[in-house]
C-alpha positions as CSV (number, residue, x, y, z in Angstrom):
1,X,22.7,-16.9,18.4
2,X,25.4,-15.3,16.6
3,X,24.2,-12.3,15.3
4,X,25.4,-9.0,17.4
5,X,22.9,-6.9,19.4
6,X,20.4,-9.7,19.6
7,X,18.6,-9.2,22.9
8,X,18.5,-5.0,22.2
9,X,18.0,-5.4,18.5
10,X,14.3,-7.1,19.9
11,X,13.9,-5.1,22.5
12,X,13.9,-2.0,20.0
13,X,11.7,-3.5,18.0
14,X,8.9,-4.1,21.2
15,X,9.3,-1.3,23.4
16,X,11.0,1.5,21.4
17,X,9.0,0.9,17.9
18,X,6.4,-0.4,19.6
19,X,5.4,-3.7,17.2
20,X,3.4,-6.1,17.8
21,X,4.5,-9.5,19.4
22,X,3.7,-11.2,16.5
23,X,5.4,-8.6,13.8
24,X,8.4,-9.4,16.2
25,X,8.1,-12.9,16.5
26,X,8.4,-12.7,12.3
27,X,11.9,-10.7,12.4
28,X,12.6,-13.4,14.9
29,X,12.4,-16.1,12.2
30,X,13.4,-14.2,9.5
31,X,16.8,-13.6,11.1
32,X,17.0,-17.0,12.3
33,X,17.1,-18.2,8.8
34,X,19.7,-15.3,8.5
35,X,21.9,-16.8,11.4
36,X,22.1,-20.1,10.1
37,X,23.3,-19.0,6.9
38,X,25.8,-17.0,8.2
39,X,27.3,-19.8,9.9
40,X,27.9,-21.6,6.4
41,X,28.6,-18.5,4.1
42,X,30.9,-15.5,4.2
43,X,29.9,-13.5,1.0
44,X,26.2,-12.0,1.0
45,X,25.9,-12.7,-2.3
46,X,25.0,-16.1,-1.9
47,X,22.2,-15.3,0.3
48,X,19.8,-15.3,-2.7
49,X,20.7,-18.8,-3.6
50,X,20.4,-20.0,0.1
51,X,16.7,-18.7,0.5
52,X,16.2,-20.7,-3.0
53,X,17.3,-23.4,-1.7
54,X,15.1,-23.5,1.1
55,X,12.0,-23.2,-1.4
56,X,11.1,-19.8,-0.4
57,X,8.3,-17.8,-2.5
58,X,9.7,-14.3,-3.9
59,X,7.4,-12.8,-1.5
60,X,9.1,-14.6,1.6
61,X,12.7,-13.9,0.3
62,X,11.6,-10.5,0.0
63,X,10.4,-10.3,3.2
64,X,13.7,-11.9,5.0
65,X,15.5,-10.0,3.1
66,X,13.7,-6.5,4.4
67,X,14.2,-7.9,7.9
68,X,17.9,-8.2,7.7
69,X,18.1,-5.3,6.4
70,X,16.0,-3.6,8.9
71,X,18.3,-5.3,11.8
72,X,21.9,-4.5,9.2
73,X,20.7,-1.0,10.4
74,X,20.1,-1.1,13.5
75,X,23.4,-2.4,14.2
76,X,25.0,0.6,11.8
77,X,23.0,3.1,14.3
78,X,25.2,1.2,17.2
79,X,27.8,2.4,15.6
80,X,29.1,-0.6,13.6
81,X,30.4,-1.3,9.7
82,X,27.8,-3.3,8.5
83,X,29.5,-3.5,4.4
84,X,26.8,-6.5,3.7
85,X,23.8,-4.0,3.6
86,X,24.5,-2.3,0.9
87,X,24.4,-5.5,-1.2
88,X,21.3,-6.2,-0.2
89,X,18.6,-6.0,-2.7
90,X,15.0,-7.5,-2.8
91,X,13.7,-9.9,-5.5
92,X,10.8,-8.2,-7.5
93,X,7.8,-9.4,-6.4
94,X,4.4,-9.4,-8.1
95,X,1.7,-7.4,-6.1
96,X,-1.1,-9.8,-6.3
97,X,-4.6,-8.0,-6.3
98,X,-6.4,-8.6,-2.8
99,X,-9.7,-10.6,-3.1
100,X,-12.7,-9.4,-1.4
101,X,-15.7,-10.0,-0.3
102,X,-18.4,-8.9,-2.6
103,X,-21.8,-8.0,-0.8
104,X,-23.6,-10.7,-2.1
105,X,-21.0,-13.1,-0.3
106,X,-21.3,-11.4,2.8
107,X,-25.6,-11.2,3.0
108,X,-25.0,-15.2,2.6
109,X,-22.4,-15.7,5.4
110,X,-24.9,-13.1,7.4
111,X,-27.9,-15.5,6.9
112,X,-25.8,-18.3,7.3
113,X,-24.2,-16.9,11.1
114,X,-27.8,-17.7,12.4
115,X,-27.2,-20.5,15.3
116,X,-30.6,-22.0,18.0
117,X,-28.9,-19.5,20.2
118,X,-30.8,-15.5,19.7
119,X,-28.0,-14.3,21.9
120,X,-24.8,-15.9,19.8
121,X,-27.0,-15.5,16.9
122,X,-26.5,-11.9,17.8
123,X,-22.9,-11.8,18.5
124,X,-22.2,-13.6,15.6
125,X,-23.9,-10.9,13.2
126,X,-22.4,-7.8,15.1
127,X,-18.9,-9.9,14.3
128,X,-19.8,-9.8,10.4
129,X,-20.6,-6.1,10.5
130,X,-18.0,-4.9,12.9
131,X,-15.4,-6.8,9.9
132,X,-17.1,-5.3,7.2
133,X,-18.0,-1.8,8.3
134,X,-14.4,-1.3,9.8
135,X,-12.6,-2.8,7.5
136,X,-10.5,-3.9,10.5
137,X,-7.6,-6.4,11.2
138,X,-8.3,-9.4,13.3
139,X,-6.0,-7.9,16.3
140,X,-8.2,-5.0,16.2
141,X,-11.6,-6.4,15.9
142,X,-10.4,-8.9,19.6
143,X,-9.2,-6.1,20.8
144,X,-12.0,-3.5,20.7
145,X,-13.7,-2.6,24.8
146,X,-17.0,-1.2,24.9
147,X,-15.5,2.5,25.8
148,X,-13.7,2.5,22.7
149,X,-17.5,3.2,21.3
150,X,-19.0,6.3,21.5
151,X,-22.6,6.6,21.2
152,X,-23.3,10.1,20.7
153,X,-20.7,11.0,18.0
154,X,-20.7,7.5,15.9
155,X,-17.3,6.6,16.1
156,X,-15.1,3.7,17.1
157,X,-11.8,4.2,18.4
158,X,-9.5,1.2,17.2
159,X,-6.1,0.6,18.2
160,X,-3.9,-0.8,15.5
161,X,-0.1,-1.6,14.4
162,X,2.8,0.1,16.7
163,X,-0.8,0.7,19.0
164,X,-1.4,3.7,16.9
165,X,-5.2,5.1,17.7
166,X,-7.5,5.7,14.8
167,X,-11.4,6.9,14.9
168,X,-13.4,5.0,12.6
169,X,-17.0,6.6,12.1
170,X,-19.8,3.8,12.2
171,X,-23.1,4.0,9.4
172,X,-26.2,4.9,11.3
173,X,-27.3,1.6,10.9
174,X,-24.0,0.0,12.1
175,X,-24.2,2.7,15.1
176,X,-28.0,1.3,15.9
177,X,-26.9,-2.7,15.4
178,X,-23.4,-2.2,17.9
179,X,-26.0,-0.4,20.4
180,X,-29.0,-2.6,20.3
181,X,-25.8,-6.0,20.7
182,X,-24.3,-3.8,23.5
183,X,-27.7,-3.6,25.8
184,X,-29.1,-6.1,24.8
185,X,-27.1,-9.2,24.0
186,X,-23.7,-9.2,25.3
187,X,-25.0,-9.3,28.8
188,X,-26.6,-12.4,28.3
189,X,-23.1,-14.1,26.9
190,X,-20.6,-13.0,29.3
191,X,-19.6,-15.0,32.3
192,X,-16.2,-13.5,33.4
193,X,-15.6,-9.1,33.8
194,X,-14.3,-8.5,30.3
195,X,-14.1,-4.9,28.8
196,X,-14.5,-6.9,25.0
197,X,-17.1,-6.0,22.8
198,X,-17.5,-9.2,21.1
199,X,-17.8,-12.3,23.9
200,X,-17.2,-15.7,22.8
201,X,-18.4,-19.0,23.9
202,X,-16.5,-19.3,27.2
203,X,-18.2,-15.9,28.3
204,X,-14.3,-14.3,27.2
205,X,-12.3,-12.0,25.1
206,X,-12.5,-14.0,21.8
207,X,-9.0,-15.2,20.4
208,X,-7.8,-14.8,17.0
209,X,-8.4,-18.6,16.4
210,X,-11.9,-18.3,17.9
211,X,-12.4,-15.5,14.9
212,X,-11.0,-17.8,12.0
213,X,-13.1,-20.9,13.7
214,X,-16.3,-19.2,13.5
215,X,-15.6,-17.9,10.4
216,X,-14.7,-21.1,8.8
217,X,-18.1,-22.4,10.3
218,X,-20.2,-19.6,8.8
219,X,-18.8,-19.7,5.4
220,X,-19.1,-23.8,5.4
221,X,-22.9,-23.4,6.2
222,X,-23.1,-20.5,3.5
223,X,-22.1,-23.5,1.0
224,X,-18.6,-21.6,-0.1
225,X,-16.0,-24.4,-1.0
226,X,-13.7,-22.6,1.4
227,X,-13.4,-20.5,4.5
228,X,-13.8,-16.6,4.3
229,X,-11.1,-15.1,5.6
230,X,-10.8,-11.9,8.1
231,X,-9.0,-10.3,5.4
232,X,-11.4,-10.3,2.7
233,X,-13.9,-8.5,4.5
234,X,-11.0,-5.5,5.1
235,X,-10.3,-5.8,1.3
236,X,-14.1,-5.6,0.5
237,X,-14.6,-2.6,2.6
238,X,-11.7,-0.3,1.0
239,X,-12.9,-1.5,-2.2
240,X,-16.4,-0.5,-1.7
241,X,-15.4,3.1,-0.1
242,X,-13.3,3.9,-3.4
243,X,-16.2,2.2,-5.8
244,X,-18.2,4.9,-3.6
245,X,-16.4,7.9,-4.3
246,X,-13.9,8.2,-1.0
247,X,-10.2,9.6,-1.5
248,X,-7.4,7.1,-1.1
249,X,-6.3,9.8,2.2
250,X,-9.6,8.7,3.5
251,X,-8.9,5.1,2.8
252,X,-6.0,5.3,4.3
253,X,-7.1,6.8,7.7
254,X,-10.1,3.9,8.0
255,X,-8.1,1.3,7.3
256,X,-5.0,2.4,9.3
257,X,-2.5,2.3,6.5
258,X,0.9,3.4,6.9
259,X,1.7,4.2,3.7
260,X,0.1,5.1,0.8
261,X,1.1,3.1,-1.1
262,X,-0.6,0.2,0.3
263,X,-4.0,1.9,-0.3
264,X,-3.5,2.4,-3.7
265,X,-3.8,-1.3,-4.5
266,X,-7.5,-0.7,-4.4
267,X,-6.9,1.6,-7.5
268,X,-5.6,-1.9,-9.2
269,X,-8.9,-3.9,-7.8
270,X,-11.2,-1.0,-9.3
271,X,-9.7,-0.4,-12.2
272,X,-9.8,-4.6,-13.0
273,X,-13.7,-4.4,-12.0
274,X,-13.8,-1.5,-14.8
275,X,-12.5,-3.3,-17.6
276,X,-14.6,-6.5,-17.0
277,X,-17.4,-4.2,-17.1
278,X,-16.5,-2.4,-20.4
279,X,-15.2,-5.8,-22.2
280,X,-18.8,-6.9,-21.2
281,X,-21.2,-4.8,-22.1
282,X,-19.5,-2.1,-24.7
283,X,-20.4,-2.7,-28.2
284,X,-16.6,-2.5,-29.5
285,X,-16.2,-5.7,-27.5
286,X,-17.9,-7.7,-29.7
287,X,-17.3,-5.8,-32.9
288,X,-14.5,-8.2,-34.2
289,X,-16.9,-11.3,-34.1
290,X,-20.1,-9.2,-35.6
291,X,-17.9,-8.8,-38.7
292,X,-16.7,-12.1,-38.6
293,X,-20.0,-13.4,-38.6
């Protein structure tokens, strides 16, 4: 590897910043790509026409190009002339609206969970809920431990990005399901010590892949033409809150949101829900082919 301040670049990114292995394992790739085109270019400026090359969305040039970026300066805080940074400039990319889960999905995927076994039967519908009520990422449904629930105030304590803590308040009826799984049925499906809430088949911690498996499983027996993924259900559950009345701050807090920004996507989802309302029920709609008519 060419590239200066390789091994401390990375280790900055782990143990200083604290991201996750696979956020680093991304800037890994990212300025891999980078490498190699150093070692066939001199001026930046065909760095745009390289990733093209390669076929590369918008949205994955934008992203390499943020990573460089991100290690350009990195290696300007050691104290080096980094002139190719501030060329640097990201395509535009088009947000694309997040799709969730609408309620109606999620009380089939619920029904269709239901397995011979009571006890995975049981897992498998705390799963559902714990994705939906949370609105968590995948990382931090795997990673929740039965202390990180607490009984008398309502609350799980979930441990996201960078391993930054957030409390997320449970429904009653989310607080009485996690309870009634927790005495009752998680017992029954371990077979190893495990602090994990959720248990899979193996009597372990569930993997990420054992969370996409089950989900792809659920959502073929629910009859959808494709798998439901984790996402959706984190997409649903900000778009419900804000349909409901909560603050984007709020929003943000739940869902463990860095920025702003990112929460205010919902706004987008919303406000697309509100016009497909009003283009199909108000009267002005259909005005043009009344007098037509």
């Amino acid at each position: 590897m060419a590239l200066a301040h390789w091994v401390d670049f990375f280790d900055d990114l782990q143990h200083v910043r604290g991201r996750s292995q696979n956020t680093v394992l991304a800037y890994r790739r990212d300025l891999e790509v980078y490498d190699d085109f150093l070692r066939k270019n001199a001026d930046i400026s065909h760095l745009y026409e390289f990733l093209a090359k390669r076929k590369l969305s918008a949205r994955s040039q934008a992203r390499i190009i943020s990573s460089i970026r991100t290690y350009l300066l990195y290696c300007e805080r050691q104290g080096e002339k980094v002139a190719n940074l501030r060329q640097l400039r990201s395509p535009k990319v088009k947000v694309a609206l997040p799709k969730a889960i609408t309620p109606e999905d999620f009380r089939k995927l619920y029904a269709a969970c239901e397995v011979e076994n009571a006890y995975r039967t049981g897992r498998n519908q705390i799963t559902l809920l714990l994705l939906f009520g949370l609105g968590c990422r995948v990382s931090e449904l795997i990673g929740l431990n039965v202390h990180d629930f607490s009984v008398t105030e309502g609350w799980l304590r979930v441990v996201g990005k960078g391993s930054k803590e957030r409390l997320v308040p449970l429904t009653e009826q989310l607080q009485r399901e996690l309870a009634d799984y927790l005495q009752h049925v998680r017992s029954a499906l371990m077979k190893h010590k495990t602090s994990s809430i959720l248990i899979n088949d193996k009597g372990n911690r569930p993997s990420r892949i054992d969370i996409w498996r089950w989900l792809a499983a659920w959502s073929a027996a629910a009859g959808f033409s494709g798998p439901v993924s984790p996402h959706k259900f984190r997409h649903g559950c900000a778009t419900a809150l804000l349909e409901g009345g909560a603050d984007l701050r709020s929003i943000q807090m739940l869902l463990g949101h860095s920025s702003i920004q990112t929460t205010q996507i919902y706004t987008s989802v919303t406000s697309s829900k509100i016009r497909e309302m009003v283009e199909k029920h108000h009267p002005l709609s259909k005005l043009r082919t009344d007098l037509d008519s």
